[in-house]
NUTIVEX-497546 format. One line per field, with one value per residue (C-alpha): residue number from 1; x, z, y. Coordinates in steps of 0.02 Angstrom, whole numbers. Layout:
N
fimi <- (NUM:...)
east <- (X:...)
up <- (Z:...)
north <- (Y:...)
# end
This chain:
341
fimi <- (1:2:3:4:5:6:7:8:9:10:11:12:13:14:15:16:17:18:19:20:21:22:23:24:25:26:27:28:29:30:31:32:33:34:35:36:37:38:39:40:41:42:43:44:45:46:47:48:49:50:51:52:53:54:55:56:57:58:59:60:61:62:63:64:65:66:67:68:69:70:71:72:73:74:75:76:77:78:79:80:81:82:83:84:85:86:87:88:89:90:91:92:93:94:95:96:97:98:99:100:101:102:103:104:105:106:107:108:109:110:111:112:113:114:115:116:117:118:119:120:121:122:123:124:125:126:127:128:129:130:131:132:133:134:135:136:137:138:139:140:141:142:143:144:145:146:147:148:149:150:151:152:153:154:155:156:157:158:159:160:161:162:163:164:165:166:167:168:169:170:171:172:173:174:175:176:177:178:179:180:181:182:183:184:185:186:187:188:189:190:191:192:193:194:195:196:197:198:199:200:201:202:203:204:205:206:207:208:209:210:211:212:213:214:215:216:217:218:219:220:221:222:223:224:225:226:227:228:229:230:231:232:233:234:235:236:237:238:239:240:241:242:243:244:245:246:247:248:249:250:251:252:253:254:255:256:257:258:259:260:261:262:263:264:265:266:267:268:269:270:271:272:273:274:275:276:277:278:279:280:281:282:283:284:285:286:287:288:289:290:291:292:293:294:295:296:297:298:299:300:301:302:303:304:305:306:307:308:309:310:311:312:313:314:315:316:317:318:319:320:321:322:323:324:325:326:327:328:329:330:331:332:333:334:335:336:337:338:339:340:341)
east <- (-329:-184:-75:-159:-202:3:46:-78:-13:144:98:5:190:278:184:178:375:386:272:360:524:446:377:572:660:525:582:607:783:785:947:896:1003:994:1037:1179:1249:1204:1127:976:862:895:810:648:720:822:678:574:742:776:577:562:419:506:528:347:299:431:565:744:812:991:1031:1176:1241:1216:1338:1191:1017:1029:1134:1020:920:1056:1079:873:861:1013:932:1089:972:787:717:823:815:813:781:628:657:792:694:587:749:812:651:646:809:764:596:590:710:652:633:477:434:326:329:343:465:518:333:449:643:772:840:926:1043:1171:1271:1337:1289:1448:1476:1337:1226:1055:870:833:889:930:1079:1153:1197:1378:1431:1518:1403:1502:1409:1430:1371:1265:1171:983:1000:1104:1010:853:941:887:692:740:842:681:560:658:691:897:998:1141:1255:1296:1302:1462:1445:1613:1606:1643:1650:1543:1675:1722:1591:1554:1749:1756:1619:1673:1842:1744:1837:1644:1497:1390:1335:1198:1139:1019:951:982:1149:1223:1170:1227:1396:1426:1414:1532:1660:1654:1545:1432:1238:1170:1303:1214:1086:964:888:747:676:537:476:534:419:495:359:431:413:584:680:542:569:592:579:634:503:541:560:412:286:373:374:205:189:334:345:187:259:413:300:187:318:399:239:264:446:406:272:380:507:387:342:528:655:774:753:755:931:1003:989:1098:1229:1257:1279:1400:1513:1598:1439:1362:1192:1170:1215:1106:949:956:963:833:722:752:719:546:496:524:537:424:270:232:31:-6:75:-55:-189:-163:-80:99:187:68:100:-49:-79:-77:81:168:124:164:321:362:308:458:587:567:652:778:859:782:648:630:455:394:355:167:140:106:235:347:239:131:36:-44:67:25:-114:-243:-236:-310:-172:-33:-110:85:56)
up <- (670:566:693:829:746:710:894:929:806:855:1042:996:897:1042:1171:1068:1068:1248:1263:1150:1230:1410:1329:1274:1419:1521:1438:1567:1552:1579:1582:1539:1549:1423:1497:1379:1229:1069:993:857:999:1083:905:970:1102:964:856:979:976:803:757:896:979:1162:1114:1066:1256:1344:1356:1326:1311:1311:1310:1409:1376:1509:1590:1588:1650:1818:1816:1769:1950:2059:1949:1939:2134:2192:2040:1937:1795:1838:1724:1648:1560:1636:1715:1769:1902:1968:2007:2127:2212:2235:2302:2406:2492:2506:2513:2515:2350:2248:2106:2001:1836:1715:1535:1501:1332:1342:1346:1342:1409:1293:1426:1357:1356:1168:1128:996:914:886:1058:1121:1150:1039:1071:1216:1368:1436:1315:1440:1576:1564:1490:1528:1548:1553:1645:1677:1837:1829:1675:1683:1615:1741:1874:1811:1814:1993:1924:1745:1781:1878:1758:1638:1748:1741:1870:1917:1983:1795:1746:1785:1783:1754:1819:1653:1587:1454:1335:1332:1360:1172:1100:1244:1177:981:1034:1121:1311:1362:1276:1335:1384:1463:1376:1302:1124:1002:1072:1095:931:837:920:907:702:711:801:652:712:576:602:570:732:846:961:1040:1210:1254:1434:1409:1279:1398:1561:1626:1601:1641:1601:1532:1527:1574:1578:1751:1859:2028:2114:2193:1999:1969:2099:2059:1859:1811:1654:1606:1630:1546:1397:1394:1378:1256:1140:1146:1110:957:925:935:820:694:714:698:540:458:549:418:440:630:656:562:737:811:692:701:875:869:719:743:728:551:483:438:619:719:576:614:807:809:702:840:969:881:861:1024:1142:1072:984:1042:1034:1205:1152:1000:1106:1254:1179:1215:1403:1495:1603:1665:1852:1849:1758:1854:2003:1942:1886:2059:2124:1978:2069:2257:2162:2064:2164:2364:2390:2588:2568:2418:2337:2256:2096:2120:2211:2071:1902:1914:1760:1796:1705:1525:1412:1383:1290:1121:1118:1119:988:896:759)
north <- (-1481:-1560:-1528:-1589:-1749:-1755:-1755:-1889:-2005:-1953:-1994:-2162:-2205:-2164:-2251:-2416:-2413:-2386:-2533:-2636:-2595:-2645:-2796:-2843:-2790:-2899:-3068:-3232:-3281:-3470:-3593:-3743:-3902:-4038:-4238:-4273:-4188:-4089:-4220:-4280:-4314:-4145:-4051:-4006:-3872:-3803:-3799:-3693:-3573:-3561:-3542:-3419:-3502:-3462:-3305:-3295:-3338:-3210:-3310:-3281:-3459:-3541:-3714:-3814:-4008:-4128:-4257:-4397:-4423:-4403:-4255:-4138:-4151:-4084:-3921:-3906:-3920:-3798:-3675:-3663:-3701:-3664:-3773:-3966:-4130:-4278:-4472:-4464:-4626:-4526:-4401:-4524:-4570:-4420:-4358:-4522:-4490:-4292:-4264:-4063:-4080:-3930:-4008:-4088:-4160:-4061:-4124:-4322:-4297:-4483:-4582:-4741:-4745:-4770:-4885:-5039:-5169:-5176:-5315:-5397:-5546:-5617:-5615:-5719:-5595:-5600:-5483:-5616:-5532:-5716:-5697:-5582:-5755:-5762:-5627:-5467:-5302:-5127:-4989:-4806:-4805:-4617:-4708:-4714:-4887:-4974:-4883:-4985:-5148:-5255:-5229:-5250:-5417:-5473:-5457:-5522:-5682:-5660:-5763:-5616:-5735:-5777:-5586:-5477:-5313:-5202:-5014:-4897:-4735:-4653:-4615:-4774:-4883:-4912:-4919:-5049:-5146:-5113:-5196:-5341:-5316:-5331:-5430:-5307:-5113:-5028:-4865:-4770:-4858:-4718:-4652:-4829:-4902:-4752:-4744:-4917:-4902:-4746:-4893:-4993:-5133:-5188:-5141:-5332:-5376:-5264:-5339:-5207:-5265:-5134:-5140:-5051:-5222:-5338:-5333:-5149:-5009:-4867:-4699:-4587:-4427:-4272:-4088:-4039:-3862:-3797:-3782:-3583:-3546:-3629:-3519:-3362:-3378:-3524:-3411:-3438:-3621:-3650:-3550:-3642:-3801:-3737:-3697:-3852:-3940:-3836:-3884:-4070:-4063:-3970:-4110:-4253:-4147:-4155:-4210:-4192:-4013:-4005:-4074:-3946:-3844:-3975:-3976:-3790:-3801:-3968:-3960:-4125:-4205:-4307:-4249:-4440:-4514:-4376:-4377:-4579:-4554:-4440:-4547:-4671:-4580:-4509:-4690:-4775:-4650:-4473:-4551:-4675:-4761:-4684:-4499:-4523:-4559:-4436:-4291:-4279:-4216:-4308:-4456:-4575:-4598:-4819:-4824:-4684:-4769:-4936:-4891:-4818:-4995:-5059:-4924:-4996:-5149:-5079:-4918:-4990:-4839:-4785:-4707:-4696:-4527:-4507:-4487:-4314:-4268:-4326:-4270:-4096:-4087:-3910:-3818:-3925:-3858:-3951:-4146:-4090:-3947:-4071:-4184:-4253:-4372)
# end
């Protein structure tokens, strides 16, 4: 009888190895590319790494940078990263100009854009965007901000003939501004703030123009998914979206402790610069009164469609995209599991 009950146990042992081994060996790999660099705002995904919470939904996980916004859409669509980070309202274009573009958005990270205008006060250039008349603007032209600037400069009543706007790159677009060549730059909020102080320029001589609090109500950067990945794996992108649910909670949590997974991945940044950014970020762009409300990744149907009414002014829509075709919100759990604080 002992012996019996020995090779059963034994048998039992063996079988749950086997099974954990198939379980292992049957992990989703997923490339995923960020919008920009290894950065404070970027420390939810590394959270969900570092905590194992992809892991815990089958996913084997890695994690590129980004050469802006709307990069991130080209290497979604042609499946060179199945799953990416990026401009929401370049998504609409893009889907606007190609409308069987294998891409869509999946998780609204970014309830409010970033998008804004930075200049410096002792330039001329104040928090009211009429400031901007006669002055000098430099702007990368892939960023999300520029992109948004015909609607923005409408709403906020701006005569253009009095703006000039000077093409630039990102690497210099702040050191440009920090050495007053232009008054002004388009950007996102917490990267060109931050990068603007690491030029020297005093904080109190910054000037912060936000679209999203003057007139433009648009929504941000959104987790995105080609769309053959996304009917041959929805597990997996629903797991990838449940765990980062988890990773922005634990960030809201302590943030301090999140961006430690960005500075092991990017030694040459500061722990002070990237904890500020990503307190930024949290602020304006994560948690914001509608994310409390709603439960965070969602997007609401009026303002998505309003905003795509905002985009026929700024980037000249054909045909308008709808809202669904844009935003598919089946893959999100449901609102009271993405309750963020």
């Amino acid at each position: 009888m002992m012996m019996k009950t020995t090779r059963w146990a034994g048998s039992v042992t063996a079988l749950a190895m086997a099974t954990l081994a198939t379980a292992a060996s049957a992990q989703t790999d997923i490339r995923f590319t960020l919008d920009w660099k290894f950065e404070g705002p970027a420390a939810p995904f590394f959270v969900a790494i570092d905590k194992g919470y992809f892991k815990e939904e089958g996913l084997n996980v890695t994690i590129d940078t980004g050469n802006g916004s709307r990069e991130a859409i080209p290497r979604v669509a042609t499946g060179t990263y199945p799953m990416g980070f990026g401009d929401i309202n370049s998504l609409v274009k893009a889907i606007d100009e190609q409308p069987d573009l294998k891409v869509k958005a999946v998780m609204m990270v970014y309830e409010r854009p970033p998008f804004a205008v930075i200049g410096r006060k002792s330039l001329g250039v104040t928090t009211d965007p009429k400031s901007l008349e006669g002055k000098t603007l430099g702007a990368p032209p892939p960023d999300g901000a520029f992109a948004q600037w015909k609607a923005f400069a409408q709403v906020a009543k701006l005569d253009l003939s009095k703006i000039t706007i000077e093409s630039v790159g990102f690497p210099v677009r702040e050191p440009m501004l920090a050495q007053g060549k232009v008054q002004g730059i388009f950007g996102f909020s917490f990267s060109s703030v931050l990068n603007l102080k690491s030029q020297g320029v005093a904080a109190d001589d910054i000037s912060l123009i936000l679209m999203a609090e003057n007139g433009l109500d648009l929504y941000g950067n959104a987790i995105m998914v080609n769309s053959d990945f996304a009917a041959k794996n929805p597990a997996a992108v629903k797991g990838f979206l449940k765990a980062m649910v988890k990773g922005v909670r634990d960030t809201v949590k302590d943030p301090a402790a999140a961006v430690e997974g960005v500075l092991k991945r990017n030694d040459v940044v500061k722990k002070d610069v990237e904890l500020e950014r990503l307190k930024m970020a949290l602020a304006q762009n994560f948690v914001t009164p509608a994310v409390k409300k709603n439960g965070f990744g969602g997007v609401e149907e009026a303002k998505m469609a309003k905003s795509i009414e905002l985009l026929k002014v700024s980037i000249g829509l054909k045909d308008a995209p709808k809202p669904s075709r844009v935003f598919d919100g089946s893959f999100l759990g449901a609102a009271a599991d993405r309750k963020v604080d």
